[in-house]
C-alpha positions as CSV (number, residue, x, y, z in Angstrom):
1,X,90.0,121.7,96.2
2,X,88.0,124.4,97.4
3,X,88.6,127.9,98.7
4,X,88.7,126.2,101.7
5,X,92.3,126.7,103.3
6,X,92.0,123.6,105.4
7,X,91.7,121.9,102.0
8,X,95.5,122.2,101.8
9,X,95.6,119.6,104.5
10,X,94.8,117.2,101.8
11,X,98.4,118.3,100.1
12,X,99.6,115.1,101.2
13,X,99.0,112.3,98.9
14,X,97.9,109.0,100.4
15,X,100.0,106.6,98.6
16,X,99.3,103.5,100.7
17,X,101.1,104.2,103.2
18,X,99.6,106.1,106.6
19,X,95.8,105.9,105.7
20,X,94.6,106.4,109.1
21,X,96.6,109.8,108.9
22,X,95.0,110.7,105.7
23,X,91.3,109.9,106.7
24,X,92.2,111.8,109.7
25,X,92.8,114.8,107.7
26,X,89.7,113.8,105.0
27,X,87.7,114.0,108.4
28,X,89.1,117.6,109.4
29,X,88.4,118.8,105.9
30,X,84.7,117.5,105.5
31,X,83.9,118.1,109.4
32,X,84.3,122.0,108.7
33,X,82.4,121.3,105.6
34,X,79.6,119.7,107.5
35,X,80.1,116.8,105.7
36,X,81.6,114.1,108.1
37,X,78.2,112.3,107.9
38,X,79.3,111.0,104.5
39,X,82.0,108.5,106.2
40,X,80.4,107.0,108.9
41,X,76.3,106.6,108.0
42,X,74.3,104.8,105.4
43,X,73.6,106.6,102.1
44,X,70.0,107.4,101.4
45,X,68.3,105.0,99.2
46,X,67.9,106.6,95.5
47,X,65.0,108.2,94.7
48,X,61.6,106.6,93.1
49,X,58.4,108.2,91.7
50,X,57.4,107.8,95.5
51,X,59.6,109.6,97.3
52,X,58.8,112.6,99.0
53,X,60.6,116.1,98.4
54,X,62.2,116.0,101.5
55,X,63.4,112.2,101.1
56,X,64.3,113.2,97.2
57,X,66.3,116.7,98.0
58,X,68.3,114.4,100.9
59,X,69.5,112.2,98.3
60,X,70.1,114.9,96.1
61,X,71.8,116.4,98.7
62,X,73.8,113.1,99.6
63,X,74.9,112.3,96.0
64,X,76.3,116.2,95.6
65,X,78.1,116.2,99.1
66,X,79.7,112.4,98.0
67,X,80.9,114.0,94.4
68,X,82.7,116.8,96.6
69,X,84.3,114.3,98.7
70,X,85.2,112.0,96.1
71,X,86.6,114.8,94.5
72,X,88.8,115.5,97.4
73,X,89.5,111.8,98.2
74,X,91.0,111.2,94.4
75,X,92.7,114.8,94.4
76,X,95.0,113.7,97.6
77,X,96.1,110.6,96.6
78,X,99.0,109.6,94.5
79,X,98.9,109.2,90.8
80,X,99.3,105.5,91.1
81,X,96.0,105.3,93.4
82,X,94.1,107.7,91.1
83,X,94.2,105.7,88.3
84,X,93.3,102.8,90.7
85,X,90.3,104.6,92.1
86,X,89.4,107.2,89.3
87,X,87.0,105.3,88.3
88,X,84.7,104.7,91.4
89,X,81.3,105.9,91.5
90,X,81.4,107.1,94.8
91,X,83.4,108.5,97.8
92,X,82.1,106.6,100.8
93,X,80.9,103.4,99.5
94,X,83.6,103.0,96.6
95,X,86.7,104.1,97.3
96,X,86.6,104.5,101.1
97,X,85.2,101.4,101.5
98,X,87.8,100.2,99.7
99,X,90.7,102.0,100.8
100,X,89.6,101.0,104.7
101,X,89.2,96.9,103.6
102,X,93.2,97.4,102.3
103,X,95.3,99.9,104.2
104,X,92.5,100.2,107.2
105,X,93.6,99.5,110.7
106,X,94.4,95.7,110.2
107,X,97.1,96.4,107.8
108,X,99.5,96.1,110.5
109,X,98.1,92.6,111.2
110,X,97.9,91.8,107.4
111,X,100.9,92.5,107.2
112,X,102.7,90.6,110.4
113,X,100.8,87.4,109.2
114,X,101.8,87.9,105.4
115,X,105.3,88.2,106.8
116,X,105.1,85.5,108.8
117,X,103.9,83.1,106.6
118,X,106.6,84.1,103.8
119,X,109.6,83.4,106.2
120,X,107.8,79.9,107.7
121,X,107.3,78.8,104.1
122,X,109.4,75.8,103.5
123,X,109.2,73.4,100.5
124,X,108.6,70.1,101.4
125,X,110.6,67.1,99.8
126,X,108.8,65.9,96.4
127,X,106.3,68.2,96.2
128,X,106.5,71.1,93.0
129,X,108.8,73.9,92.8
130,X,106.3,76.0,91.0
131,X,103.7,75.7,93.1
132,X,106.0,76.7,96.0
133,X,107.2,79.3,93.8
134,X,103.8,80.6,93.1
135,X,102.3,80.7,96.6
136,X,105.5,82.8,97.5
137,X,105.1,85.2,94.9
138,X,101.4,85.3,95.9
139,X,102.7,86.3,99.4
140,X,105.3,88.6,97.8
141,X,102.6,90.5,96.3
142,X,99.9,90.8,99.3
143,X,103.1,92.6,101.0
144,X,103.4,94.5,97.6
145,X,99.6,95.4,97.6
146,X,99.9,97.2,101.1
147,X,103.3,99.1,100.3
148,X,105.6,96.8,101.7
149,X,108.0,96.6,98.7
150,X,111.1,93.9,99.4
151,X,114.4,94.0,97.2
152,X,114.4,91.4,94.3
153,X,117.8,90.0,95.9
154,X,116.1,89.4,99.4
155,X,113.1,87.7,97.5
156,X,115.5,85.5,95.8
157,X,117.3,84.5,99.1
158,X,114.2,83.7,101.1
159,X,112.8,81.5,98.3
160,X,116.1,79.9,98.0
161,X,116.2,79.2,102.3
162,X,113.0,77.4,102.2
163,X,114.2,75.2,99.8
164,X,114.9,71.8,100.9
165,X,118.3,70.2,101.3
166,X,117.8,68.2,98.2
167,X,118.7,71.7,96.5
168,X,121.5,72.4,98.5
169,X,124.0,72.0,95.3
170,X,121.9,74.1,93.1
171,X,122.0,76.7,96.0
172,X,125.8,76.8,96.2
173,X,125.7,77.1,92.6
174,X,123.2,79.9,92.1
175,X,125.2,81.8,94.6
176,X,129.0,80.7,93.0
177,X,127.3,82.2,89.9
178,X,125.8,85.3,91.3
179,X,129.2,86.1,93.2
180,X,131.1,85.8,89.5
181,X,128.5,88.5,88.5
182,X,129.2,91.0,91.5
183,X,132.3,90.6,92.2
């Protein structure tokens, strides 16, 4: 960080979890900076042999102002998400890009219809096991990919509830058996 003492807002990792709180922050920090212009415009086209010095020190500019704030960006984020994003080129149109399109403001409603779909899931008679299975793992792990983490046990239960009744035996069973083990 810099000498900057409003740099220590960024102390607080982003980790997935309250995004818009840490752009918010990200915002403070590069606003006394003068350097809020690198979230919300365009980037300046690179340089050619025709640009002209003023076009050419803009970019030059641009690209110096983006390495600050993608310096900041990785160095308040957790070590899981730094080794995610470490390797981005660029502040605003790598990893804030990205960072908006997963935890931005439709996580909420990513999240609801993830949810939603995972309880309504129901096997239908005949049809395969595994690829039930698989599509609710798949929706298992969209909640996992925007830090909503459920216990293994409640997995297990959900996927055995939209079983059909066809399975009802092997239900009873898996739970007789997983009653022997806790009890």
């Amino acid at each position: 960080m810099s000498n900057n003492r409003l740099a220590s807002i960024l102390d607080s990792k982003l980790n997935g979890n309250k995004y818009i709180d840490w752009l918010c922050n990200l915002r403070i920090v590069l606003t006394l900076e003068g350097r809020t212009y690198l979230l919300d415009d365009i980037p300046p086209n690179e340089r050619f042999d025709d640009s002209t010095e003023e076009e050419v020190a803009t970019y030059e500019k641009w690209k110096q102002d983006d390495l600050t704030a993608r310096c900041y960006m990785i160095a308040a984020m957790s070590p899981e998400l730094v080794r995610k994003y470490e390797t981005f080129a660029t502040g605003r149109g790598g990893i804030n890009v990205h960072l908006d399109t997963t935890y931005g403001k439709n996580v909420r409603e990513v999240r609801f219809l993830a949810t939603k779909e995972l309880m309504s899931l129901n096997m239908r008679e005949g049809t395969s096991v595994q690829e039930h299975a698989l599509k609710m793992i798949s929706l298992i792990e969209k909640l996992a990919n925007i830090d909503v983490v459920l216990p293994i046990e409640l997995t297990a239960e959900i996927l055995l509830l939209s079983l059909p009744s066809s399975y009802e035996s092997f239900i009873v069973n898996f739970n007789m058996n997983k009653l022997g083990r806790d009890g």
